[in-house]
Steps between C-alpha positions, in 0.01 A plus 500: 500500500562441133380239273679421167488279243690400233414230244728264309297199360395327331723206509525370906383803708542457869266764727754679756405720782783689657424639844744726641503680824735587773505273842292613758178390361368196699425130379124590529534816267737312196232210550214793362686642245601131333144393592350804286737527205556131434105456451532710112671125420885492542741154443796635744480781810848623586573674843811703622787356673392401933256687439348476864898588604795371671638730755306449822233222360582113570504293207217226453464205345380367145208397654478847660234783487669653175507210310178357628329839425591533134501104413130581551465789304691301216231237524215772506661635195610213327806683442907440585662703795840590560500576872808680638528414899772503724511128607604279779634114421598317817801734651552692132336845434476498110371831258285275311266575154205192528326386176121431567357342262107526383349233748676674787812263528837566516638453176884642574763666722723747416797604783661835447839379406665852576305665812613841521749559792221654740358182465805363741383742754199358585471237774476213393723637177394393148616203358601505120341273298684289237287426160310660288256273369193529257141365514307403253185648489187450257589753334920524487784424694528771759826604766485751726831726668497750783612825525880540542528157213469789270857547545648166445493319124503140630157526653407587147687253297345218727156643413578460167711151504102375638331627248312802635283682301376746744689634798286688793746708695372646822728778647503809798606686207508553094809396334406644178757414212684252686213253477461598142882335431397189653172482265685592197794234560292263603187542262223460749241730643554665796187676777565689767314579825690758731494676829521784324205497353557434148501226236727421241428225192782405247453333192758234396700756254562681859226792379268678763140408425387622804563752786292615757515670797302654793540671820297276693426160358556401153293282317609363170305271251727394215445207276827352338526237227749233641526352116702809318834340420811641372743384266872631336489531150782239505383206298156590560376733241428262238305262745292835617377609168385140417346485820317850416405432179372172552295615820346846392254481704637307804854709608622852441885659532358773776864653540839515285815623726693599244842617669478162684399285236191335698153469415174427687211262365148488657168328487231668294233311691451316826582153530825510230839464621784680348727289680373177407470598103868650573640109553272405228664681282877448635516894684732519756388762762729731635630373886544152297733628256721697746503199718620286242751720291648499898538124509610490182799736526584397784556156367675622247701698769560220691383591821227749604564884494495592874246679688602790810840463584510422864721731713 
């Protein structure tokens, strides 16, 4: 078991633990392990994908043991959950990610919109879910995907069209650099918690501020600062160095990407917002600016650029 952490404050931290393991560990055992590393003081617990299984196990409720089990550990710990459980709604057998939030409610359902195709094998089979919405929590707006979503963008771009800062991804397995697109396109952080016992953090330039891995159960603390934002030097430059120089002691450039023109600003100290002193000073962050240079040109096109040709 391995226990890592990896700071980068000051501005909004959020406390994440990362547990990863493979399935075959009961209810009673995951309940211990989130029981004893969520009392060092965490804002968010992430677990793997079904973590209790599919194949073979008959899918319960929201109001079932799983659910019921960590909503109280959330409300021991004061602390969000995202608890991955393979759920039954009337006839429908969903893959389903469920936001807990600190009093022990439920605060949000994710449905895996692409179960992988074992997933049709099981009796009932899985049903696919259709949305991918985000929560707002006390300390962000958080989304969550599953596994096999790693593959498909428009799980993503939803996350992003609502706003989500933070995306937990439970999985049976790693992904790796295909997670780190969707964080770098979409300029939010991604956390992993896997199967395969490791955990994964992206930043929102798409770097790796955290990897970890064990072969038994990993246990990752990471803090992440949901107020970095990033901005094209297009029409922003001038705005930035005002911004700088008339906030020494408030904001700091943390990163320049030179070969894509982008830079990242940060809080020097708790309670500032980068974002907020951003609009104050007319900045226009990076997702923003795409978003509009592509309704812009595509009203001077006439008509929107089209997406996947359809065979």
């Amino acid at each position: 078991m391995t226990d890592s952490r990896n700071l980068q404050q000051p501005g909004r931290p959020v406390r994440i633990l990362s547990i990863s393991f493979a399935n075959g560990m009961t209810l009673a055992q995951v309940a211990e392990i989130v029981d004893r590393e969520a009392a060092a003081g965490v804002d968010l617990v992430a677990l793997p994908e079904t973590f209790l299984g599919q194949d073979g196990h008959e899918p319960e409720p929201l109001d079932g043991p799983t659910v019921t089990t960590m909503a109280a550990l959330a409300a021991k710990h004061h602390t969000y959950i995202v608890c991955p459980i393979d759920r039954c709604d009337g006839a429908k057998r969903l893959n389903t990610a469920v936001l807990i939030d600190r009093e022990g409610r439920v605060a949000g359902i994710y449905d895996k919109v692409y179960p992988y195709w074992s997933e049709y094998d099981v009796k009932p089979p899985v049903t696919p879910g259709d949305d991918a919405p985000v929560y707002e929590a006390d300390f962000g707006r958080v989304g969550m995907a599953i596994c096999f979503d790693a593959n498909f963008p428009n799980v993503w771009e939803r996350l992003a069209a609502g706003g989500a800062e933070l995306v937990v991804w439970g999985s049976a397995y790693s992904a790796g650099t295909t997670l780190q697109a969707h964080a770098l396109n979409h300029n939010f952080t991604i956390v992993t918690s896997t199967q395969t016992c490791d955990c994964i953090v992206y930043d929102i330039t798409g770097q790796e501020v955290h990897y970890a891995k064990s072969d038994d159960v990993n246990v990752s603390h990471v803090v992440v600062d949901l107020d970095r934002a990033i901005f094209h030097e297009n029409f922003n430059i001038a705005k930035r160095d005002r911004l700088l120089a008339e906030h020494p002691d408030d904001a700091e450039q943390e990163r320049f990407l030179q070969r894509e023109q982008w830079f990242v600003l940060r809080a020097r100290r708790p309670g500032v917002s980068v974002h907020a002193l951003a609009r104050e000073y007319g900045m226009e962050e990076l997702a923003a600016y795409k978003e509009r240079s592509r309704r812009e040109i595509d009203a001077l096109r006439g008509r929107a650029f089209p997406g996947k040709a359809q065979p």
